[in-house]
N, C-alpha and C positions, 0 to 999 in steps of 0.2 A: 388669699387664694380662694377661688370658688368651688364647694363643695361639691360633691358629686354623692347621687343617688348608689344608696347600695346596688342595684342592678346593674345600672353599667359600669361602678368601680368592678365587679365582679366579672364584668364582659372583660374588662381591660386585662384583667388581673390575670384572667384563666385563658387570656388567648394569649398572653405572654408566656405560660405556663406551656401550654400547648404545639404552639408554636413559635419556637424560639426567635424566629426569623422577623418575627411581628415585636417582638420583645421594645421596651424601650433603652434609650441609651444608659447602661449601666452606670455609665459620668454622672447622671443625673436622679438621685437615689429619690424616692417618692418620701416627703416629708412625714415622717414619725408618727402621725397623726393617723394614719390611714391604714387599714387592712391592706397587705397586699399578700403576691402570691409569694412562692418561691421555686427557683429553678434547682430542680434534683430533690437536694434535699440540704438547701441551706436557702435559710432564711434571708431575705433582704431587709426586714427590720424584726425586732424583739416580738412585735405584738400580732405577726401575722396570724388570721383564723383560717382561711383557707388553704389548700394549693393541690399540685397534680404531681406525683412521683409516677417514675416507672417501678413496678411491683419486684420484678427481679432481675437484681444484674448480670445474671449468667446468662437469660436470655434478652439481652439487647433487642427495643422492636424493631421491627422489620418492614413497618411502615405499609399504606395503605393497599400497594402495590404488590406486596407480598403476602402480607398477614391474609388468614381469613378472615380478620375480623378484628373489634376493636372491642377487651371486656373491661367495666371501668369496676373498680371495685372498690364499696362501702366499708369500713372497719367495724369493728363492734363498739358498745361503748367501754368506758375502761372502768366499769364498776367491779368487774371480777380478776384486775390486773392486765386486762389485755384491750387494746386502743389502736391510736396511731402508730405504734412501734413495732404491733404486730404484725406478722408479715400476712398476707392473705391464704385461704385453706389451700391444704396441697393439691387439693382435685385444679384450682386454679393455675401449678405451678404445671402439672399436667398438659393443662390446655396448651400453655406456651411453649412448654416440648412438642406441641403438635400443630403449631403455626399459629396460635392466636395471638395477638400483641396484647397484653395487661399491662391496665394501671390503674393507680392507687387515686384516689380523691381524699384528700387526708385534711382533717378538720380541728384543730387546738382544741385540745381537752381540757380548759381552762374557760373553756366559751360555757357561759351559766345558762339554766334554764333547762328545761326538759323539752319533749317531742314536741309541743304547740310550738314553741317558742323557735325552733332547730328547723323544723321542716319544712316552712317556706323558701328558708334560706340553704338550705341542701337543695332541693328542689332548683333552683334560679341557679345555683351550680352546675347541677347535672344538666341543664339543658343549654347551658354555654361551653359544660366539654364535650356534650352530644355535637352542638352547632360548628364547634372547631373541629371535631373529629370528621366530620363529613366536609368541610371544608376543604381539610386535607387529603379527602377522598375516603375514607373509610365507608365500606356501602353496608358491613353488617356492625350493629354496636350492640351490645349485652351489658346490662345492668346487675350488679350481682351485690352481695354483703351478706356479714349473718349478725343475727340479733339484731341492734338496730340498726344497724347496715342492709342487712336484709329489710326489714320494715322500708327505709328510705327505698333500695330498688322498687320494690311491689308501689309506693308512694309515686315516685320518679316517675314510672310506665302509667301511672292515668294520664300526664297530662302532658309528655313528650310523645310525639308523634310518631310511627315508624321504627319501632324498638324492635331489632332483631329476637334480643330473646333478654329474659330475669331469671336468676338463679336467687332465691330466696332461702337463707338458710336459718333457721329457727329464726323467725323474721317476727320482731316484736315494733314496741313503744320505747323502751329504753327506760321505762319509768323504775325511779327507784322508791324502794317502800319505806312507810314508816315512818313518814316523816321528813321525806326527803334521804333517808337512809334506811339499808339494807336491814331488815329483820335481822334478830340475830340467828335464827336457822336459816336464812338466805331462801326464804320461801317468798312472794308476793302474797297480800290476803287477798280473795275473793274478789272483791270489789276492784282491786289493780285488776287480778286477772281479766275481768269481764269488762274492762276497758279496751285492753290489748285484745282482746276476740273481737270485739265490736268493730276495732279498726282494721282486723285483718279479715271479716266480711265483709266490710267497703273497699278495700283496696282486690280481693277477688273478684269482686262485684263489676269491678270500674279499671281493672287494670289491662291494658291489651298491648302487650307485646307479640307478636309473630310465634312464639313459643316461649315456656313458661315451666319452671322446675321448681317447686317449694318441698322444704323439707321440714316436718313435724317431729323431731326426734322425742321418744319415749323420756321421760325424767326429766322433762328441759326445767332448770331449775329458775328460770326466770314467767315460766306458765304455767299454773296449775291447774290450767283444763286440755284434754284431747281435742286439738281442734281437726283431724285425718277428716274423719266421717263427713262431718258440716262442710269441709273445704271441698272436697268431694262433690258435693251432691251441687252447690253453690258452682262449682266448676262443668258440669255436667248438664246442670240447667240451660248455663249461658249456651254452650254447643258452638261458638266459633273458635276456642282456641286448644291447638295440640299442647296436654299439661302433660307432665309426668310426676307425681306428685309420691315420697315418702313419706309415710306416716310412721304414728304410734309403734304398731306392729311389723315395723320393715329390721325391725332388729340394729337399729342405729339410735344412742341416746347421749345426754346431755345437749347442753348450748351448744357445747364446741362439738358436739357426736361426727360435723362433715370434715375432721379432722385425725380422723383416725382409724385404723384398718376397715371399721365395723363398716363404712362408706365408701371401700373401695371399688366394689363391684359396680356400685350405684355411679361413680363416678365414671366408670367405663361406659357405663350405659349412656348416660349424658351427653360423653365427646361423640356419640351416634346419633343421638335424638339432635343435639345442635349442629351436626355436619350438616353445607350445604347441601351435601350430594344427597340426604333425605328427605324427603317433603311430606312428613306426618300429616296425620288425618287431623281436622278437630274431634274432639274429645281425649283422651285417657289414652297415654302412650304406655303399653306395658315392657315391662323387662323379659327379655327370655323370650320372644315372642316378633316384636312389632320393630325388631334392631337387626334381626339375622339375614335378611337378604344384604341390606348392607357391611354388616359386620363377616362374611363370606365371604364381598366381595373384597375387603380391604385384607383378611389375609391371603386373600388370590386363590382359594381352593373353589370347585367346584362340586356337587354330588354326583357321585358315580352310581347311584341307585342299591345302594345300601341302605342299611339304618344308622339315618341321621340322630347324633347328640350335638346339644349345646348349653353352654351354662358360662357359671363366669368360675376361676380359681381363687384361693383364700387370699391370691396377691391381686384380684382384681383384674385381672386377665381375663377379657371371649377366649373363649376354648371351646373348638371343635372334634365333635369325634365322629368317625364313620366305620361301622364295623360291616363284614364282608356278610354278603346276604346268605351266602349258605352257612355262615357260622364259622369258617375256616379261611387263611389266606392273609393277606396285606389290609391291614386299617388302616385310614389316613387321619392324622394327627395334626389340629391345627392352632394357631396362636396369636392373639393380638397383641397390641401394643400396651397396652397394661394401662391402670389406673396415672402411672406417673408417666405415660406418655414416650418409654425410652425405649422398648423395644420394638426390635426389626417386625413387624409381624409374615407369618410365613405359614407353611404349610412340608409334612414330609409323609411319605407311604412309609409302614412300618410291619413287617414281614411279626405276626403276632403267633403266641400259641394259645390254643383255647381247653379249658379243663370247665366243664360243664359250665357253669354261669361266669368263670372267672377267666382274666386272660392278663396277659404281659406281654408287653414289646421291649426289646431295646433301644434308647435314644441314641445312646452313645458307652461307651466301655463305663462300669460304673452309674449307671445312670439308667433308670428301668420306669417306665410306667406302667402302672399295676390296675386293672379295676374288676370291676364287679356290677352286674346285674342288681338289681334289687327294686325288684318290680317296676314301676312306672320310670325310675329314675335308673343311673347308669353310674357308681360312685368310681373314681382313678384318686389315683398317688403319683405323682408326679418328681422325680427327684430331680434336683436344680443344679446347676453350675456351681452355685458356693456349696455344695453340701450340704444344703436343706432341702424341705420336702416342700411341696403344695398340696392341697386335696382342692377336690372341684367336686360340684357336683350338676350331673348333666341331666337334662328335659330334652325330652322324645321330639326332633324337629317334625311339626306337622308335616304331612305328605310324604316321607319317606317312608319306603318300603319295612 
């Protein structure tokens, strides 16, 4: 049999993956010898490296037609237990409560070698389930992964064309230390670090996606240098692309930091900055700020010439406040769809009493939200449906009274 060029076995491989309908005849299994892909998530031989999963089964995709988009997502590598088997971070599972379609690009963790070795061949992947996604009509596609999944995205967007957006999440090399192995304090020395910096100032340098999310988390236990500031200024330089960039000091840490509450705001912010309905500036998309006309519009409230607040809650929720301009009367209360994508968002007028800087509404019988003035900012308490609380905390929406 005539061998075939890793690139186009890989075209084959991933357009069977992609689209079923191209697939070859199952009767006819592809001899032993060969990488292929696999449909779902069973393998057509023992030794496959590649293939394409849908990310999660509770949201089935919804295909080009529907989705907004199409986000492919990298895994990490499985040096700290987590891999192929892991599922993607929740801000992702977010997205597809919110009409995006995900999936997985899933890579055998048995494949040897480090970042040289990996990258060209991630690379030649992502840009045949880029080619099939737009085949199939997909018009927005997002590149996303964290650690080296992240690394591959920010990789990925130099050299594939017309990339909606990259979510990059503690986005490294994958290199393990030591020796080919982990240190035993699970730190990288020095000299790893300033590899993985080097790489991740060429791929800011050289990456052009449509829009662009990296995230630097405090304590990443796979870098031990702050890279916010450098990505920053390297991002600001270039001047053609809207980032939204967490760093060091965003109050989010470790590898896995975009996996857990400390991320959930940020992650609200996101499903805004990547909404079509936005069309960000190039430069520095801020939070709290550069998302609220939008974020308004999507819980349907308008301002009535109050003084406007807004902020995000401890479950990652926009939340809107508007207090009545003489101090007295109806506030209106509003609310997004949250970090995980599942609620309604909406808006209610709520008849408040005011006691010098502090006030209370009721939501509902049992249910009160409470805040407080406190200078620049506006802090509420919020009591929930299960009988727990949220706090929020609100910034003065520019221009209101």
């Amino acid at each position: 049999m005539r061998s075939l060029s890793f690139p186009r076995l890989l075209a084959l491989l991933l357009t069977a993956s992609i689209c079923p309908a191209l697939a070859a005849d199952p009767a006819k299994p592809a001899p032993p010898t060969e990488d292929v892909t696999v449909v779902g998530k069973r393998a057509v031989t023992p030794n496959t490296s590649y293939w394409v999963e849908d990310a999660f089964a509770k949201y089935p995709l919804l295909g080009p037609n529907f989705a907004q988009g199409l986000i492919i997502w990298n895994h990490p590598e499985p040096w700290n237990g987590i891999g192929a088997s892991f599922p993607p971070v929740r801000p992702l599972e977010g997205m597809a409560a919110l009409g995006w379609d995900v999936t997985r690009l899933q890579r055998n963790g048995r494949l040897s070698g480090g970042w040289e070795a990996k990258v060209e061949r991630i690379n030649e992947a992502l840009a045949i389930a880029v080619d099939n996604a737009r085949t199939q009509g997909y018009r927005r596609i997002i590149l996303t992964g964290q650690d080296m999944g992240g690394g591959f995205a920010l990789e990925g967007a130099k050299s594939i064309e017309g990339i909606y957006g990259v979510i990059a999440l503690a986005p490294n090399t994958g290199i393990f230390w030591g020796n080919g192995k982990l240190a035993p304090i699970g730190m990288p020395t020095d000299r790893d670090g300033q590899v993985i910096l080097n790489h991740t100032w060429d791929q800011l340098e050289h990456t052009h996606p449509q829009r662009l999310m990296v995230l630097f988390p405090a304590a990443d236990e796979q870098v031990p240098h702050e890279r916010g500031a450098t990505a920053r200024e390297i991002l600001n330089k270039r001047g053609d692309l809207p980032y939204l960039l967490v760093d060091e000091t965003g109050g989010v840490s470790t590898t896995e930091g975009a996996d857990t509450r400390d991320f959930d705001a940020y992650a609200s912010c996101l499903d805004l900055f990547l909404s079509p309905e936005l069309q960000p500036r190039p430069g520095e998309f801020h939070c709290n700020a550069d998302e609220i006309p939008l974020a308004l519009a999507q819980m349907g409230v308008k301002p009535h010439g109050g003084e406007g607040w807004f902020g995000y809650s401890s479950r990652g929720q926009t939340i809107y406040l508007e207090l009545p301009a003489k101090g007295q009367g109806a506030l209106t209360y509003a609310w997004g769809a949250g970090a995980n994508g599942k609620t309604r968002p909406g808006s209610r007028a709520l008849e408040a009493k005011f006691t010098g800087e502090t006030f209370t509404a009721e939501l509902a019988p049992d249910q009160l939200l409470r805040g407080v003035r406190h200078g620049p900012l506006v802090r509420l308490t919020v009591d929930l449906e299960d009988g727990t609380r949220a706090a929020v905390t609100l910034h003065r929406v520019a221009g209101s009274s």
